[in-house]
C-alpha positions as semicolon CSV with decimal commas, in nm:
position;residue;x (nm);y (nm);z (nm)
1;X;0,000;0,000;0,000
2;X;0,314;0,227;0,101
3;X;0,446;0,155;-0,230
4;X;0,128;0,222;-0,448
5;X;0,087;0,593;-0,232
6;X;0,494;0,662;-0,313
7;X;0,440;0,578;-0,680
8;X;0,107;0,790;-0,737
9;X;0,241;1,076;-0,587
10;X;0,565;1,086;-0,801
11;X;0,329;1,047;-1,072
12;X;0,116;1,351;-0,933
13;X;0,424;1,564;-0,873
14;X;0,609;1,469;-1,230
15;X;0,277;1,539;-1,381
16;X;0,206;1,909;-1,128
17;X;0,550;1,952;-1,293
18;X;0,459;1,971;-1,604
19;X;0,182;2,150;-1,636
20;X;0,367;2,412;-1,470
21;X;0,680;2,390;-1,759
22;X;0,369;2,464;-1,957
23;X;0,211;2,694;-1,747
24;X;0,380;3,065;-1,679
25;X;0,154;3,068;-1,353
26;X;0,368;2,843;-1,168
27;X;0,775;2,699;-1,152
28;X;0,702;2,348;-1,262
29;X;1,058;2,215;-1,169
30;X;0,988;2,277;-0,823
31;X;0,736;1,987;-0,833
32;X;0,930;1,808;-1,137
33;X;1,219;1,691;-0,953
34;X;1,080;1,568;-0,593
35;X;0,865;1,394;-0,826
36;X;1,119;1,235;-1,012
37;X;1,369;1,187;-0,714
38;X;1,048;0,989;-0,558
39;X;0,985;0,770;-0,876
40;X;1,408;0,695;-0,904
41;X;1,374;0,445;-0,577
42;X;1,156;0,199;-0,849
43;X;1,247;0,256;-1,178
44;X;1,606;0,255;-1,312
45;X;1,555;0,456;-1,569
46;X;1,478;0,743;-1,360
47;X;1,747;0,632;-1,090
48;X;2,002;0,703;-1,387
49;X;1,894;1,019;-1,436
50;X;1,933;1,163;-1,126
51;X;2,221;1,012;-1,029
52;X;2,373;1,175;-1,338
53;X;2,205;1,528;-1,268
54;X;2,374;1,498;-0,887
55;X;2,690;1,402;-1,107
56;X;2,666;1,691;-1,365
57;X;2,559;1,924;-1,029
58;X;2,867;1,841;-0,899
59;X;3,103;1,825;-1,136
60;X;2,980;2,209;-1,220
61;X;2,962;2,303;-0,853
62;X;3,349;2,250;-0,856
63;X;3,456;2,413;-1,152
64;X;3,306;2,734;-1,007
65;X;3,447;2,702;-0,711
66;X;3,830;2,698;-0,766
């Protein structure tokens, strides 16, 4: 039951998300990537992709830092 709840509301948030990429009204990666970060821990695909955002993130974060 846990799981089902998780996986419906990464799909709400990814879908919140967007809607408000689409939308002007609202900042649709604010609800994009909890949504995403929440669907990683079951699908792989997604678990790639943010573990190479956190890579790129970092990777960046340290070139403007030296």
């Amino acid at each position: 039951m846990r799981k089902t709840l998780r996986i419906l509301s990464g799909i709400g948030l990814v879908i919140v998300g967007i809607i408000g990429l689409i939308m002007p009204i609202m900042p649709g990666w604010v609800f994009l990537i909890p949504g995403l970060v929440i669907l990683a821990d079951y699908f792989p695909a997604l678990r790639r992709l943010v573990d190479w955002a956190k890579r790129t993130y970092e990777e960046q974060k340290g070139k403007h830092v030296g």
